[in-house]
PDB file with one MODEL, atoms N, CA, C and O in Angstrom:
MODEL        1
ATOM      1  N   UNK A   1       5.737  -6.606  29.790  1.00  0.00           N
ATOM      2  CA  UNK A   1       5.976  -6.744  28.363  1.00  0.00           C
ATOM      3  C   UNK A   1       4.856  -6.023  27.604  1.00  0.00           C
ATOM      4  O   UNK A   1       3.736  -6.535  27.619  1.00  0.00           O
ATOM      5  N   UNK A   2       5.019  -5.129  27.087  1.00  0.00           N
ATOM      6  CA  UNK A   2       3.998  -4.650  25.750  1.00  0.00           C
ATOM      7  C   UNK A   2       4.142  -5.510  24.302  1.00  0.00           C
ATOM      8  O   UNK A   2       5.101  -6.033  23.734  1.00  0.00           O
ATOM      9  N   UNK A   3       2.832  -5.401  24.022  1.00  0.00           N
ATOM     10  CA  UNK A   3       2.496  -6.014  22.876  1.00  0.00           C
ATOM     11  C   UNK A   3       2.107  -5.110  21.718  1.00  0.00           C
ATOM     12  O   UNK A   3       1.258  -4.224  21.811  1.00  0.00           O
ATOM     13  N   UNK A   4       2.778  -5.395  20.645  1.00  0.00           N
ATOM     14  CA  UNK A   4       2.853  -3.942  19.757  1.00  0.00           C
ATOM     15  C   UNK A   4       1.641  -4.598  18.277  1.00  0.00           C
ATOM     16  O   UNK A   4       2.227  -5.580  17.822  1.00  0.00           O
ATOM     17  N   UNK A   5       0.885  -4.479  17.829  1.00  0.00           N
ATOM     18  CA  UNK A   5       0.001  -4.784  17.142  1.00  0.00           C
ATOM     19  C   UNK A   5      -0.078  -4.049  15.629  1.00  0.00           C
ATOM     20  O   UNK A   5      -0.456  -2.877  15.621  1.00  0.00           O
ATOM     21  N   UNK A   6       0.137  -4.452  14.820  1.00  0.00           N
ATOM     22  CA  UNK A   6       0.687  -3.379  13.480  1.00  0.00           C
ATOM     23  C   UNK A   6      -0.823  -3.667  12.653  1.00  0.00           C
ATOM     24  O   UNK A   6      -1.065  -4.838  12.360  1.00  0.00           O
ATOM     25  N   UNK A   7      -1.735  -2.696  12.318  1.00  0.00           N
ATOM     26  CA  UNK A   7      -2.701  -1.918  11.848  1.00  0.00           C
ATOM     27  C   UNK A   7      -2.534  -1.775  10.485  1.00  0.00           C
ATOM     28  O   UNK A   7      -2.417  -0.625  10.063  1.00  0.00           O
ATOM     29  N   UNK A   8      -2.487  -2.917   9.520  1.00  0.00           N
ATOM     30  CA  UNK A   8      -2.424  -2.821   8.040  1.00  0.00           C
ATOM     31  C   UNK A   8      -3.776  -2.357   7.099  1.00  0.00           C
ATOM     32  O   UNK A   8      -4.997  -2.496   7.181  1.00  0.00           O
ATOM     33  N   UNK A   9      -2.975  -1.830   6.316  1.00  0.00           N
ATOM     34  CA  UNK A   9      -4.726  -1.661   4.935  1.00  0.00           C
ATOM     35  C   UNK A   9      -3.927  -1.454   3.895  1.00  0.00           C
ATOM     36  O   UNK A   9      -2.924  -0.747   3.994  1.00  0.00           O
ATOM     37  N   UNK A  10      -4.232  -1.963   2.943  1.00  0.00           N
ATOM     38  CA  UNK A  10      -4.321  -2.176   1.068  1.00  0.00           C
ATOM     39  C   UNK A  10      -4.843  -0.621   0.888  1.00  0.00           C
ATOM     40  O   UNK A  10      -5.988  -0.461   1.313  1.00  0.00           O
ATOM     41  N   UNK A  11      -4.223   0.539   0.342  1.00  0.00           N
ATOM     42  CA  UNK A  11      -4.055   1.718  -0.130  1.00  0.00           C
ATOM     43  C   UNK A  11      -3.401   1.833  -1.667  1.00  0.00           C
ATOM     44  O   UNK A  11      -3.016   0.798  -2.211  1.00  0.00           O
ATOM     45  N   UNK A  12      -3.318   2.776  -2.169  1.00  0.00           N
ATOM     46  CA  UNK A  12      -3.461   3.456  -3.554  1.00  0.00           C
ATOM     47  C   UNK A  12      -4.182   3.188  -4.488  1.00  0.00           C
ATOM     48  O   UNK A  12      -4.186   3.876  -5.509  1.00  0.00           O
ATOM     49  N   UNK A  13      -4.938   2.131  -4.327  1.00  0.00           N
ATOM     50  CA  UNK A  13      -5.510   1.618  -5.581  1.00  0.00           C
ATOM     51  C   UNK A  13      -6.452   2.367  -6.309  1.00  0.00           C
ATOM     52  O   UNK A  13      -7.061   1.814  -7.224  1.00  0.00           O
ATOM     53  N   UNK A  14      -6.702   3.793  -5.973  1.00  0.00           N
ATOM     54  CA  UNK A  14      -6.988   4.390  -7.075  1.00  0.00           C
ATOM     55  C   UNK A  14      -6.580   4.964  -8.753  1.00  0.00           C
ATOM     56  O   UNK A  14      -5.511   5.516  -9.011  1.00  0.00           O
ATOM     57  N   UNK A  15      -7.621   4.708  -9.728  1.00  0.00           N
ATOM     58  CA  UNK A  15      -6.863   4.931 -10.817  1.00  0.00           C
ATOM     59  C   UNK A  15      -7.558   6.432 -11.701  1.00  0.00           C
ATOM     60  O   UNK A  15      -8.715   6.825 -11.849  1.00  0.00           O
ATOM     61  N   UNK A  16      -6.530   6.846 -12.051  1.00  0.00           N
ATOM     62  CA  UNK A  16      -7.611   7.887 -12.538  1.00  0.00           C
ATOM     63  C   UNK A  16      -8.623   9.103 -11.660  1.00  0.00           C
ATOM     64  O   UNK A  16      -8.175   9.641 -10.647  1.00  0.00           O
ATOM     65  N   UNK A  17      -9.682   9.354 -12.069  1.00  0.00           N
ATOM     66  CA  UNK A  17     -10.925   9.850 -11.913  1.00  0.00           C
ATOM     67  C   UNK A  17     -11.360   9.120 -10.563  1.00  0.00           C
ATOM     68  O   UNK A  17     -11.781   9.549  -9.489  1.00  0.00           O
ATOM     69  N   UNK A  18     -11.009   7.469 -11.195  1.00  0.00           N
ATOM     70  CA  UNK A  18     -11.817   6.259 -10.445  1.00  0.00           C
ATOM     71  C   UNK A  18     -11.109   6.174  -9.019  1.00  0.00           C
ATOM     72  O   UNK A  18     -10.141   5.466  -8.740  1.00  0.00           O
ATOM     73  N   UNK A  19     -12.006   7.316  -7.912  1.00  0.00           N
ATOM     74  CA  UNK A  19     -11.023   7.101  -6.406  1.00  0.00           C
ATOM     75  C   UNK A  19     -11.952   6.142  -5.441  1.00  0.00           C
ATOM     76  O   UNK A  19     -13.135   6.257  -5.121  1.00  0.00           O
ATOM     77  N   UNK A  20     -10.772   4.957  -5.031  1.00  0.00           N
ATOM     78  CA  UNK A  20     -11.148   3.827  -4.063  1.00  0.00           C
ATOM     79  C   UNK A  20     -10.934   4.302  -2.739  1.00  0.00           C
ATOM     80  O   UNK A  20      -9.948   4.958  -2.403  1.00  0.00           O
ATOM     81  N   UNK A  21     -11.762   4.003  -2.078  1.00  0.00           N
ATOM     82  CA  UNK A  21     -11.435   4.626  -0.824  1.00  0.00           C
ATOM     83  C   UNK A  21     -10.439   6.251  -0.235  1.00  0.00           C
ATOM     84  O   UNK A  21     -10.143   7.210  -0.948  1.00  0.00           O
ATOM     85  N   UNK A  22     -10.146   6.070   1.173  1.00  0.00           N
ATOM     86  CA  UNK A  22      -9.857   7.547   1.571  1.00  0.00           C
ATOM     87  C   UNK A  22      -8.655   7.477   2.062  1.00  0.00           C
ATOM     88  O   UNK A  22      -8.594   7.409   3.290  1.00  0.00           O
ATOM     89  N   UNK A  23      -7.150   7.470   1.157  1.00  0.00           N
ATOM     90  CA  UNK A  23      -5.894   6.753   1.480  1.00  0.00           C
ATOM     91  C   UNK A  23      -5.141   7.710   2.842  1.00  0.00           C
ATOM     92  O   UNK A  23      -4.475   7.360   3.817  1.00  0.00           O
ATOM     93  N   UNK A  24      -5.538   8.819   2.433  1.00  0.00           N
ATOM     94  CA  UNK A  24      -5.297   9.908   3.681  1.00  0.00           C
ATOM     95  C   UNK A  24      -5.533   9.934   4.765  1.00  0.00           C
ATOM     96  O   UNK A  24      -4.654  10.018   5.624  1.00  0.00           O
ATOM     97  N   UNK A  25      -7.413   9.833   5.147  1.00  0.00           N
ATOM     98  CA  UNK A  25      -8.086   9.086   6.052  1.00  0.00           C
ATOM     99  C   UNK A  25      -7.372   7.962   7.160  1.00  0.00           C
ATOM    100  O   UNK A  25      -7.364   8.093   8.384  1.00  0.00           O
ATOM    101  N   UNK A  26      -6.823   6.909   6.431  1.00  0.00           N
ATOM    102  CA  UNK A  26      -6.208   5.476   6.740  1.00  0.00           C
ATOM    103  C   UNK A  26      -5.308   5.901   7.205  1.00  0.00           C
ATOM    104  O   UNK A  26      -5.199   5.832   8.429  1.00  0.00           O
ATOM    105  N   UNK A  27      -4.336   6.491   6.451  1.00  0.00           N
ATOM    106  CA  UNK A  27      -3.429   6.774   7.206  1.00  0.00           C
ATOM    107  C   UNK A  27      -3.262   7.351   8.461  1.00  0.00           C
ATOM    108  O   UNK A  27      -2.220   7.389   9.116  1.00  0.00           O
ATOM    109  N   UNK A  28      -4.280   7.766   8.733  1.00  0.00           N
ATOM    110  CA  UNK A  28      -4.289   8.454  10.332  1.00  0.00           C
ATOM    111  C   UNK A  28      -4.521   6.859  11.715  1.00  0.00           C
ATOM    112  O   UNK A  28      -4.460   6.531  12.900  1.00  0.00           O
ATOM    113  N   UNK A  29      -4.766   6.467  10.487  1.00  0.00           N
ATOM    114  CA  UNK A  29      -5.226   5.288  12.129  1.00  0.00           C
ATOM    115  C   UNK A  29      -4.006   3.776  11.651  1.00  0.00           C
ATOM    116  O   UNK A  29      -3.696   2.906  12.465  1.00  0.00           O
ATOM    117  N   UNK A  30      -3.610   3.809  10.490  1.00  0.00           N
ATOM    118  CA  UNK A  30      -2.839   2.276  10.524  1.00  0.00           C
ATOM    119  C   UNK A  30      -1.326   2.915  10.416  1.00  0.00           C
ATOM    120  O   UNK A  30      -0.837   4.018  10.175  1.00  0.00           O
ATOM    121  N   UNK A  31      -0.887   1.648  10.720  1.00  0.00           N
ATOM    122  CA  UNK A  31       0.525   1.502  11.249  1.00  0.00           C
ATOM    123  C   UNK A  31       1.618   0.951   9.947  1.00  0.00           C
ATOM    124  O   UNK A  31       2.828   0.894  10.164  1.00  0.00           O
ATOM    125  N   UNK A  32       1.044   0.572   8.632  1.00  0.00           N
ATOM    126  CA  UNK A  32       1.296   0.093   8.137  1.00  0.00           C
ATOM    127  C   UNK A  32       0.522   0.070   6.812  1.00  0.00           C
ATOM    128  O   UNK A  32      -0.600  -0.435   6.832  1.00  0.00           O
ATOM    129  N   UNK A  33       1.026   0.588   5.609  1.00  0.00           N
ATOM    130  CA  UNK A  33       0.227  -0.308   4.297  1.00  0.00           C
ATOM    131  C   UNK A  33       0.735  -0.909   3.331  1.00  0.00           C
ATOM    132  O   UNK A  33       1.954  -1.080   3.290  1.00  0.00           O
ATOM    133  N   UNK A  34      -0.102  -1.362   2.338  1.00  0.00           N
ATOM    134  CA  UNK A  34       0.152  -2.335   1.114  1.00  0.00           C
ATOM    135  C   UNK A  34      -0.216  -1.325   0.456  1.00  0.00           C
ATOM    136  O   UNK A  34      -1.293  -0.731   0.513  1.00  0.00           O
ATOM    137  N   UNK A  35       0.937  -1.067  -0.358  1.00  0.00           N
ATOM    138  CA  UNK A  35       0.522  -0.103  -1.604  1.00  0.00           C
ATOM    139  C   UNK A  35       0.534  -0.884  -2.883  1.00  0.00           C
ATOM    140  O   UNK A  35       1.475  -1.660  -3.047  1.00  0.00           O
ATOM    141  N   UNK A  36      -0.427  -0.779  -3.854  1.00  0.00           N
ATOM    142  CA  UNK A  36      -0.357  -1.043  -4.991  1.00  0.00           C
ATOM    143  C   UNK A  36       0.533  -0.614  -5.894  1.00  0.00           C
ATOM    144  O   UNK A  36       0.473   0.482  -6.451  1.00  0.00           O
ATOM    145  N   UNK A  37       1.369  -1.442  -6.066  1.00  0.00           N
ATOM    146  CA  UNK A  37       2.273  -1.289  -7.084  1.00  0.00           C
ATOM    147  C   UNK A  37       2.194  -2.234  -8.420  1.00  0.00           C
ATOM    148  O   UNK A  37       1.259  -3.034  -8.410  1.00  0.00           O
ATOM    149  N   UNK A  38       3.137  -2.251  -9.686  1.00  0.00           N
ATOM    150  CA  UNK A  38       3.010  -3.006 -10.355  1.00  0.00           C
ATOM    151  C   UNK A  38       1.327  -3.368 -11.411  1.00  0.00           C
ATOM    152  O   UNK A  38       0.950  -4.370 -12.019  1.00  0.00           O
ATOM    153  N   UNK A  39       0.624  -1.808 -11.163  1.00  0.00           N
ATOM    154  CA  UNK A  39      -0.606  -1.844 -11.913  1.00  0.00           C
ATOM    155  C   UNK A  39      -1.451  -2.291 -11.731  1.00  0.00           C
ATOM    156  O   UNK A  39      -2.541  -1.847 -12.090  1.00  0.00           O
ATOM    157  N   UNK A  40      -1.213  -3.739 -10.865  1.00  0.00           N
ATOM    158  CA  UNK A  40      -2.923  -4.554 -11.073  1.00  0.00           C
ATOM    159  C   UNK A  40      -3.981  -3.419 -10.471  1.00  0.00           C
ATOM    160  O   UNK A  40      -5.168  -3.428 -10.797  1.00  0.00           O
ATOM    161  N   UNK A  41      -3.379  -2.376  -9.495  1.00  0.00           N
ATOM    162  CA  UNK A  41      -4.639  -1.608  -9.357  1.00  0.00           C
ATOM    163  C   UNK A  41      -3.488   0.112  -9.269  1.00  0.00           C
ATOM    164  O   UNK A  41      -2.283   0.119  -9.021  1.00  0.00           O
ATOM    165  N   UNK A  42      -4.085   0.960  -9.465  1.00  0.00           N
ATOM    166  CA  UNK A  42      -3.397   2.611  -9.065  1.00  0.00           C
ATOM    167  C   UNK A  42      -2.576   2.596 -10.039  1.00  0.00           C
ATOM    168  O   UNK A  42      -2.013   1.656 -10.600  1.00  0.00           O
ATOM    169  N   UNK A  43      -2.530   4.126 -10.268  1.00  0.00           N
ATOM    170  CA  UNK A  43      -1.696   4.677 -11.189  1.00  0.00           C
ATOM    171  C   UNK A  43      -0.179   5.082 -10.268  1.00  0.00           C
ATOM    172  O   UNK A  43       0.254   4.933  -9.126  1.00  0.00           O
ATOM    173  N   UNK A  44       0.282   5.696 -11.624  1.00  0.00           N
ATOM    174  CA  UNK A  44       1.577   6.885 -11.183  1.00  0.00           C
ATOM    175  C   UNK A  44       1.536   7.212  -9.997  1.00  0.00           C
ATOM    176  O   UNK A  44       1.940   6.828  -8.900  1.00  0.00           O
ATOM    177  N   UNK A  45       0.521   8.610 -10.795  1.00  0.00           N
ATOM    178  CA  UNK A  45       0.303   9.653  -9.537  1.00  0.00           C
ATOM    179  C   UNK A  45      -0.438   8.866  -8.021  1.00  0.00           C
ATOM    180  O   UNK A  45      -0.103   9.466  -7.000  1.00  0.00           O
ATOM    181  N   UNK A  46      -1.157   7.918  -7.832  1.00  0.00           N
ATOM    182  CA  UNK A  46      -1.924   7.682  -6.990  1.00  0.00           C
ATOM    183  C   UNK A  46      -0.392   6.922  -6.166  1.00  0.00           C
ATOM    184  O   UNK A  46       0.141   7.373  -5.152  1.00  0.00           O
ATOM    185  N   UNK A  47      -0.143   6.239  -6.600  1.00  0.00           N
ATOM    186  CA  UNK A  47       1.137   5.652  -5.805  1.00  0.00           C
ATOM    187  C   UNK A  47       2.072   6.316  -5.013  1.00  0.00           C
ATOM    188  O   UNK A  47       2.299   6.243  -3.806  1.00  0.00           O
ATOM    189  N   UNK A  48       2.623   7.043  -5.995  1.00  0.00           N
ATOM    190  CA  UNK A  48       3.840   7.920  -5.447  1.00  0.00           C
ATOM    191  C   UNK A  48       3.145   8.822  -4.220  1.00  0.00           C
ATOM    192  O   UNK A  48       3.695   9.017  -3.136  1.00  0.00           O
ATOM    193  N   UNK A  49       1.715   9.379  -4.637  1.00  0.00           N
ATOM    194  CA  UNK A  49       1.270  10.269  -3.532  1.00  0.00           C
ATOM    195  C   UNK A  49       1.193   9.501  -2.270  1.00  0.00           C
ATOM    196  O   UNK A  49       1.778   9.970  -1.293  1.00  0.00           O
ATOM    197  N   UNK A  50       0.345   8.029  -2.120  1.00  0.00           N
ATOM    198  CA  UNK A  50       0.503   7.259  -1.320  1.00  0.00           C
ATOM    199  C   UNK A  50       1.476   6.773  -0.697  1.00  0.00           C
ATOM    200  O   UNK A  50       1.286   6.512   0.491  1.00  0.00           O
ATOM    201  N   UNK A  51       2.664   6.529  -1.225  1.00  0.00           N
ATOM    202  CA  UNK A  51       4.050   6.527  -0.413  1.00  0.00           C
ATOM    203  C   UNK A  51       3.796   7.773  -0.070  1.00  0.00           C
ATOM    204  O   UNK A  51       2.891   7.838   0.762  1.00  0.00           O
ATOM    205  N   UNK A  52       4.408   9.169  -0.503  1.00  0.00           N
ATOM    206  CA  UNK A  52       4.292  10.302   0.441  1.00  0.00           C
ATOM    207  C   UNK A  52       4.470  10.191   1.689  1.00  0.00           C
ATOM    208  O   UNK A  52       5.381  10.141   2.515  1.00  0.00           O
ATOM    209  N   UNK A  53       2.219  10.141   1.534  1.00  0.00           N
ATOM    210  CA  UNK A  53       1.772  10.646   2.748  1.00  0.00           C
ATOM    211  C   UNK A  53       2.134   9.556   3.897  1.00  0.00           C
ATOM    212  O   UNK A  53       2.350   9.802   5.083  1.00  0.00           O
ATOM    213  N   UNK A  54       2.145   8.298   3.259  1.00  0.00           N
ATOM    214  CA  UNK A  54       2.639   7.567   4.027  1.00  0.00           C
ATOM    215  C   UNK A  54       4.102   7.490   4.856  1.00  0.00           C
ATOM    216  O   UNK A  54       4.209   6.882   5.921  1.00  0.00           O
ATOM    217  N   UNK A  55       5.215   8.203   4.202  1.00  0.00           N
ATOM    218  CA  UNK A  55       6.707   8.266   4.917  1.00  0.00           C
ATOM    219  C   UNK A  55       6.506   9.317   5.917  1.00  0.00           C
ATOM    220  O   UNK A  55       6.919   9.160   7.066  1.00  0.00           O
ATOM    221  N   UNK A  56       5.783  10.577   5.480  1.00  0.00           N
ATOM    222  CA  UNK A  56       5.547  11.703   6.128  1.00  0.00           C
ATOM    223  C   UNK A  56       4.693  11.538   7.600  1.00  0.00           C
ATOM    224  O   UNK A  56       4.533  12.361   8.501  1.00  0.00           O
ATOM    225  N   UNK A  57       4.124   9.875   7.444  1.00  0.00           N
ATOM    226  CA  UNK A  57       3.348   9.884   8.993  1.00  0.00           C
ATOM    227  C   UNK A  57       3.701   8.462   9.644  1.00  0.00           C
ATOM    228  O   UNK A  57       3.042   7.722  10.374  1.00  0.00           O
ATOM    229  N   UNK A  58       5.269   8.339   8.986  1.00  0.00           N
ATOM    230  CA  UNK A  58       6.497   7.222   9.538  1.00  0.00           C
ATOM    231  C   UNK A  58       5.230   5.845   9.766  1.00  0.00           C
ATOM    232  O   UNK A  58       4.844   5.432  10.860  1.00  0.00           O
ATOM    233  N   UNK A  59       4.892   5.472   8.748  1.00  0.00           N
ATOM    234  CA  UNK A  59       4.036   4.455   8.096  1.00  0.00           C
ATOM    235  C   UNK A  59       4.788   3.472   8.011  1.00  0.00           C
ATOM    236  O   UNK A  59       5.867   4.035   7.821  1.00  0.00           O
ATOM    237  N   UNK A  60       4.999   2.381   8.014  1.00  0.00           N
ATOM    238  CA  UNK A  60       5.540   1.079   7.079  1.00  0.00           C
ATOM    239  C   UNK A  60       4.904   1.338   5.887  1.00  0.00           C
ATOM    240  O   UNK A  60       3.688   1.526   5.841  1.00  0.00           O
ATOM    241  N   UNK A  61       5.840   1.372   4.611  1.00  0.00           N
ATOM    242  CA  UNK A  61       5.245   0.857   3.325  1.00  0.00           C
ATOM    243  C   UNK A  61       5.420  -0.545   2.669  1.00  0.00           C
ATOM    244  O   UNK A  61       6.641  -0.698   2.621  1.00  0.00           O
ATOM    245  N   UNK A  62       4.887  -1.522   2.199  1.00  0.00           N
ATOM    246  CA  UNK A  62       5.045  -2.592   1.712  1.00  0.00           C
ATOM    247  C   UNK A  62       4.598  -2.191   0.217  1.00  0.00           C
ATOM    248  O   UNK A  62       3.627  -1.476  -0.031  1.00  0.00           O
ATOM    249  N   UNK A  63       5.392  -2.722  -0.668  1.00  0.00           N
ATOM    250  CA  UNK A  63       4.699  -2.007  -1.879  1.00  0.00           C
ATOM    251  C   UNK A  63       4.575  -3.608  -2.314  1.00  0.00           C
ATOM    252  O   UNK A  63       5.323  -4.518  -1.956  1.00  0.00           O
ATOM    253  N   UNK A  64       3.430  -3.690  -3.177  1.00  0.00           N
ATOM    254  CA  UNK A  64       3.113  -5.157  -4.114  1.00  0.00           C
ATOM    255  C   UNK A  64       3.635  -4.789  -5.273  1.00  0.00           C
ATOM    256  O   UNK A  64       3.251  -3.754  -5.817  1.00  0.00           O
ATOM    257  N   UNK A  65       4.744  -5.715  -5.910  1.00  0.00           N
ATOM    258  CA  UNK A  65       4.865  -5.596  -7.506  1.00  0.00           C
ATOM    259  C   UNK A  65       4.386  -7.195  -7.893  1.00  0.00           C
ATOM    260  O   UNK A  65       4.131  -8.178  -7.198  1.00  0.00           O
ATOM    261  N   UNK A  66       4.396  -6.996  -9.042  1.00  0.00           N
ATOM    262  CA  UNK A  66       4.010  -8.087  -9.829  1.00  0.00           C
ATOM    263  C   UNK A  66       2.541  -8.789  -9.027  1.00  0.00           C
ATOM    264  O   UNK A  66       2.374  -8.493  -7.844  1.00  0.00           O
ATOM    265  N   UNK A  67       1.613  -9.622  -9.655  1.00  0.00           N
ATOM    266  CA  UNK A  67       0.994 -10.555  -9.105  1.00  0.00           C
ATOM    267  C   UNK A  67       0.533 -10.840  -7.323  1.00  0.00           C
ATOM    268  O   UNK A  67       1.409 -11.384  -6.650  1.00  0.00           O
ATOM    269  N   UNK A  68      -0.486 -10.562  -6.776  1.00  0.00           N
ATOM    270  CA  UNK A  68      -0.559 -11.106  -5.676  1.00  0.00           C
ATOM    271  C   UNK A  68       0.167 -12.147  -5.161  1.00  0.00           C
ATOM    272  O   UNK A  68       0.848 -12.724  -6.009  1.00  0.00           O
ATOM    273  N   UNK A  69       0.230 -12.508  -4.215  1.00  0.00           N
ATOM    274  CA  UNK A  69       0.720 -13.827  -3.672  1.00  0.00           C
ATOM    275  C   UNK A  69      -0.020 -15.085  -4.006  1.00  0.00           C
ATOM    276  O   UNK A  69       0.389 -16.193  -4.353  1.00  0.00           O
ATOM    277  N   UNK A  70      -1.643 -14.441  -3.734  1.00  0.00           N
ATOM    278  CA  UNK A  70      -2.711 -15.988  -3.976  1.00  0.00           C
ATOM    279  C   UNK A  70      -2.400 -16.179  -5.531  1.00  0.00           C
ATOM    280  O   UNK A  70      -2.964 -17.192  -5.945  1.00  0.00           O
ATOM    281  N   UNK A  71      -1.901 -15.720  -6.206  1.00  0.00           N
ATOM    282  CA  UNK A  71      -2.042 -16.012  -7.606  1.00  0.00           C
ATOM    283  C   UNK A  71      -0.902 -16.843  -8.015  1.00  0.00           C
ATOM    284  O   UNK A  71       0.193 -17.022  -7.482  1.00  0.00           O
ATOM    285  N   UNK A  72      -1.528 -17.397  -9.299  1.00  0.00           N
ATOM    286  CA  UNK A  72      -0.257 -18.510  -9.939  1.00  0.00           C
ATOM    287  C   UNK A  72       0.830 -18.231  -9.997  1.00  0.00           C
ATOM    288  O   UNK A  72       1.566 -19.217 -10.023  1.00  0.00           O
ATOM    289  N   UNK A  73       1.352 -17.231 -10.035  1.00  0.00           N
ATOM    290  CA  UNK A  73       2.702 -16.596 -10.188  1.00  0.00           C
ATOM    291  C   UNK A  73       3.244 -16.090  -9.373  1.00  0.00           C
ATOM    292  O   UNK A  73       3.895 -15.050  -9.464  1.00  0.00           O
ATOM    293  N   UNK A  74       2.946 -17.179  -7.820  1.00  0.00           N
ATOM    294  CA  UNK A  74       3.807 -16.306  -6.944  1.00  0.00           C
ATOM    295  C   UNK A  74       5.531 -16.175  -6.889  1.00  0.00           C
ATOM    296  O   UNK A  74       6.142 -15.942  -5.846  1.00  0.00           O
ATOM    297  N   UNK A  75       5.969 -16.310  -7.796  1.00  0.00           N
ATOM    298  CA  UNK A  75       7.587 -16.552  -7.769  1.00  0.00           C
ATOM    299  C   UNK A  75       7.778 -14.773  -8.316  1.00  0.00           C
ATOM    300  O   UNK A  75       8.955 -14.426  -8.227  1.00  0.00           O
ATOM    301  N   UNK A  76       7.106 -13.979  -8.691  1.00  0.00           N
ATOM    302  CA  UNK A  76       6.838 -12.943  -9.094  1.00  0.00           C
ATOM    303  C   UNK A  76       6.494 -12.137  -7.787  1.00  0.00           C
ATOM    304  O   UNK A  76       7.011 -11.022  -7.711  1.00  0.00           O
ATOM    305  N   UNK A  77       6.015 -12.381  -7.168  1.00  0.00           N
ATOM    306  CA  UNK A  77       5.481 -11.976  -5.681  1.00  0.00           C
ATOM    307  C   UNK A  77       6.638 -10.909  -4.891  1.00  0.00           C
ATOM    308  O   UNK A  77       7.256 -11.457  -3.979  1.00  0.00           O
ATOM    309  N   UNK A  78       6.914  -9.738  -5.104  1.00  0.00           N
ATOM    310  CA  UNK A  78       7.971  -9.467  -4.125  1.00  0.00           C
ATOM    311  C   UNK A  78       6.950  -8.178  -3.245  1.00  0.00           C
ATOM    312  O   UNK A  78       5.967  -7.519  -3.583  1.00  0.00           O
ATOM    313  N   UNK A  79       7.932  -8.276  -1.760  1.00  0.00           N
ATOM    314  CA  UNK A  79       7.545  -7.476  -0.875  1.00  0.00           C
ATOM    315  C   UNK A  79       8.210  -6.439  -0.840  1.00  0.00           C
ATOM    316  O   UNK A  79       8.934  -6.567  -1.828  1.00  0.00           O
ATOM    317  N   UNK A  80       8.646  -4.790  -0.027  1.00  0.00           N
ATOM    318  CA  UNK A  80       9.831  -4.202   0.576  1.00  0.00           C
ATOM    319  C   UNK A  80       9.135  -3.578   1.715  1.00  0.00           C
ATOM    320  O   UNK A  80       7.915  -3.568   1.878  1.00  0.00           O
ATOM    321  N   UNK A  81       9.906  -3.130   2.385  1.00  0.00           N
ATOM    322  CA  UNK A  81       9.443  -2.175   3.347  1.00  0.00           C
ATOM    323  C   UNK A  81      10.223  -1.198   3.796  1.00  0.00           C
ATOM    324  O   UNK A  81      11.360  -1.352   4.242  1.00  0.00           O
ATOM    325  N   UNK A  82       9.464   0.119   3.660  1.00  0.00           N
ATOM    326  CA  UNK A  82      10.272   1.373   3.487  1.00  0.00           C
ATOM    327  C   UNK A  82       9.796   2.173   4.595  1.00  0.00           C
ATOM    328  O   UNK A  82      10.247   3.304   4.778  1.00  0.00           O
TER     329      UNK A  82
ENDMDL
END
């Protein structure tokens, strides 16, 4: 039996000028990310590029809209995966 282990990281959250980490980078080693969606962090452009590069290297995408989960409003909370 193999055991398959999925390699997540929190990506796009750059906004602007203002760049968080190396979303390109990541992508070479995880299996999977959380993209910022829904503003609390990354723009437009930072998103959409982040899906991209992410479909292009057959990534799981999970995108966050609305509110984290830990937060009061998790009924707002949705996941997808693309």
């Amino acid at each position: 039996m193999t055991m398959r282990i999925d390699l997540n990281a929190d990506l796009g959250e750059s906004f602007g000028t203002w760049v968080l980490g190396d979303d390109e980078a990541m992508l070479d080693v995880v299996t999977s990310a959380n993209v910022a969606c829904g503003f609390h962090a990354g723009d437009a452009t930072t998103i959409r590029r982040t899906v991209a590069a992410a479909a292009a290297r057959c990534a799981s995408v999970w995108w966050l809209s609305a509110p984290r989960s830990s937060s009061p409003q998790r009924s707002q909370f949705l996941s997808r995966s693309y």
